[in-house]
Every structure is written in C-alpha cells, then in structure tokens.
C-alpha positions in Angstrom: 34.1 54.5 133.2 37.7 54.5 134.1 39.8 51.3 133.4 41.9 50.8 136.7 45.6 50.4 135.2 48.0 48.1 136.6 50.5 49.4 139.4 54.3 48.8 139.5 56.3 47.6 141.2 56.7 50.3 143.5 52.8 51.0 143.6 52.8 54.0 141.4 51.1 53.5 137.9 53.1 53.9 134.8 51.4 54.8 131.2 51.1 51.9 129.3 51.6 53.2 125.7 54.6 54.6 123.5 55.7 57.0 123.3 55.5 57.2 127.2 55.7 53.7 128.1 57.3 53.0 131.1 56.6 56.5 132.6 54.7 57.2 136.1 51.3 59.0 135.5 51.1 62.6 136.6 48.1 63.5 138.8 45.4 65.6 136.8 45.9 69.0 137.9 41.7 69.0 138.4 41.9 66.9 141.5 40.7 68.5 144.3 42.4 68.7 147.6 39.6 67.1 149.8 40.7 63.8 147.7 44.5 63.8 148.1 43.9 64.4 151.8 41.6 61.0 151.8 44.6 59.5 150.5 47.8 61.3 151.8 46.1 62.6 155.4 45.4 65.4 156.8 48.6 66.8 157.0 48.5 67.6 152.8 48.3 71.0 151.7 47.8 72.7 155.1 46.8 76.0 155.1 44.8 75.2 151.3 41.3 75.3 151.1 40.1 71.6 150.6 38.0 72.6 147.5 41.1 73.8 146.0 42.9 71.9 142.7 45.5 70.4 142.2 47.0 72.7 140.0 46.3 75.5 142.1 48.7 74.4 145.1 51.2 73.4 142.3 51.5 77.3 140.8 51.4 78.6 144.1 54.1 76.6 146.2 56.2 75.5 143.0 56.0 72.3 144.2 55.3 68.9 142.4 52.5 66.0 144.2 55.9 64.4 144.9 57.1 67.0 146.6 54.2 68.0 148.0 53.9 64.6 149.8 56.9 64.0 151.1 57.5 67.9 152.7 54.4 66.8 154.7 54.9 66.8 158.6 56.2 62.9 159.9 53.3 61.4 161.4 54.3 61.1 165.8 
C-alpha cells in the first residue's frame, strides 16, 4: 500500500530523500486520464480519450501536467 507523503506548503508533494529532496513529485506517466479529470475537471485533456495515459497526452501536445492544467479553459 502506498504511504500518503506529506504536502508543502503550496499543496504539491516534494520527494523526501537526497538526492532529490526538496523537489515536487512528477505525475507517473501511467495515470490514466479518467483520474486527472476527477481531480482537475472535465475541462482536462479535451478531445483525449479518458482511458488514455498520462504519457500519451505528454508526447503528443509537448506539454507538461503543469501546463496541461493551467491551458485548461477558466471555469464561467
């Protein structure tokens, strides 16, 4: 079972151990799209099939989670 890791300050989890203490955890590129739309909204990844992966939207819009998320349409 996953442990759940303790989230910064700005809510984002950072690895815990050297040599990459300090840094925010990358999403695993297996997580499907029907999950980051639980969390994100429906609004993520339009266009991508839900059973897609992570990794998959990455190669094909060149585009980082980060990115991903914020070039999401504003909410009205």
């Amino acid at each position: 079972m996953a442990t759940k890791l303790p989230r910064g300050l700005d809510g984002r989890t950072r690895d815990q151990d050297p040599p990459k203490a300090g840094e925010i955890r990358q999403k695993r590129g297996d997580t499907l799209v029907s999950t980051l739309r639980r969390e994100y909204g429906d609004g993520f990844a339009v266009g991508i099939r839900s059973d897609a992966k992570l990794e998959t939207v990455r190669e094909r819009t060149g585009k980082s989670l980060h990115q991903l998320v914020r070039d999401m349409p504003k909410k009205k």
